[in-house]
Every structure is written in structure tokens, then in C-alpha cells.
C-alpha positions, 0 to 999 in steps of 0.5 A, spaced: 619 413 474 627 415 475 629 413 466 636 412 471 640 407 475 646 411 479 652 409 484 658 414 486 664 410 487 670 413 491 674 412 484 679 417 481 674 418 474 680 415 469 679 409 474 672 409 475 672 410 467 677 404 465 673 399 470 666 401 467 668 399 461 670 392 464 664 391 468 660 393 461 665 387 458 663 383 463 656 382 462 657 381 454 656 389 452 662 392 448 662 400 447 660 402 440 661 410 441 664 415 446 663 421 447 667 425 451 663 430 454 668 435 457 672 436 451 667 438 446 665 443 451 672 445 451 673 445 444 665 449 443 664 452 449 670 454 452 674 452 459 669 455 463 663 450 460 668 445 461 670 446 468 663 447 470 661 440 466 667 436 469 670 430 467 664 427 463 664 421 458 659 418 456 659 411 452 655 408 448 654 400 451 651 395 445 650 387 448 649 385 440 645 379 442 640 383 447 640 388 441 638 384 435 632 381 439 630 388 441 630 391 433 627 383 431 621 386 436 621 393 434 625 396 428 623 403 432 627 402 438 633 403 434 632 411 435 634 409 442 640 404 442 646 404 445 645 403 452 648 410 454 652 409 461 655 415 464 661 416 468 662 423 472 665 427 476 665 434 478 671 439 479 671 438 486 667 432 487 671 426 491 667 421 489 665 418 481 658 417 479 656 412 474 649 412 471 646 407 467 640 407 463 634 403 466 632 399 459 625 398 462 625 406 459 623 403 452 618 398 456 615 405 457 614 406 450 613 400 447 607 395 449 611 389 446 613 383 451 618 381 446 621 388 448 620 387 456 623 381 454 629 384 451 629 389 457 629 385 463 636 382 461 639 388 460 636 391 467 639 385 470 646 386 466 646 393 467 645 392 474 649 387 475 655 391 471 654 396 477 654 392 483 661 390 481 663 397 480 660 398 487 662 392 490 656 389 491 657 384 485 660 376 484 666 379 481 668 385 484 675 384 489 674 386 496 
């Protein structure tokens, strides 16, 4: 099972970032942490790890709703929230790629409907976030 839904964009990584957080938006995720990959390699590895990452930023997606439900279910699967949504892009790369987390990860772990309940609609959102980023969604500006 790939534990990973990934598309490429031909966006410029500051762009590919901004939309991301707007698509996430739009299917009721807020972003609660974010961690900008490239900068902490920099700072504790040096420019040559940092180069060899690209730029890479990684943000912590929360659907405050879809969250509640999931610890209301199992209090343990707080080990594996926030959503985690990665945006990519290597040095010499000319496309952006997006992964997002397959939510039916959790399912794997755990045997509670409640929790695949709670899986499903954020597959169905993650999913639907990145067809409008990849232009395949019902918001996305073709």
C-alpha cells in the first residue's frame, strides 16, 4: 500500500506552496504547523544538505472536525495527526510535486470503523484538494 497520494505541478515551488494551503482551505483544513525542510538543513547541516533537499516545506493539515471524531474514536491516533502535506521541488526540477498523506494509513493500524469513517472523509478531501491543484477539481481555473 503506497501511505502517499502524489501529484507534479508545473508550478514555481512558492506558488505550488501558497495554492496548496488554499485547496487544504478549501476542504475545511487549516494548517497548524509547518516546517520548512530546506532551512533547518541549512542551518544544521549546511548549504550543501540544503541544496541536495530542495526546496521543501512540509505542513501540518488539521480538519478540526474530522480530528475530534478520530481521537473521540481512538485517543491514540493523535500520535499520528496533523495530516502531513508535502510540497517539493528539487534544484533542477521543472515541475512541483505535492504529496499528501493517504489517511486510510491509520485505517491500517487501527480496526475501528469510526476511524475508517473518519479516513474516508479525509481521503475524499485530501484527494479533492489535490485535483484542484492538479486541475482535475470542481474549483480549480482552467
Amino acid at each position: 500500500m503506497s501511505y502517499t497520494h502524489t501529484i507534479t505541478v508545473p508550478l514555481d515551488w512558492a506558488e505550488a506552496v501558497e495554492r496548496t494551503r488554499e485547496a487544504l482551505a478549501g476542504q475545511g483544513f487549516g494548517i497548524l504547523t509547518e516546517i520548512n525542510v530546506r532551512a533547518t538543513f541549512e542551518k544544521k547541516l549546511g548549504t550543501g544538505a540544503a541544496d541536495a533537499v530542495g526546496d521543501y516545506v512540509i505542513l501540518g493539515a488539521c480538519n478540526p472536525e474530522l480530528a475530534s471524531k478520530a481521537l473521540a474514536a481512538e485517543p491514540d491516533l493523535g500520535a499520528l495527526l496533523p495530516c502531513n502535506v508535502v510540497v517539493r521541488r528539487g534544484t533542477d526540477e521543472a515541475v512541483t510535486t505535492i504529496q499528501a498523506i493517504d489517511p486510510q494509513t491509520m485505517v491500517q493500524l487501527s480496526g475501528s470503523p469510526a476511524v475508517r469513517e473518519v479516513a474516508d472523509d479525509a481521503d475524499t478531501r485530501l484527494r479533492a484538494a489535490l485535483a484542484e491543484l492538479n486541475g482535475t477539481g470542481p474549483s480549480s481555473a482552467q
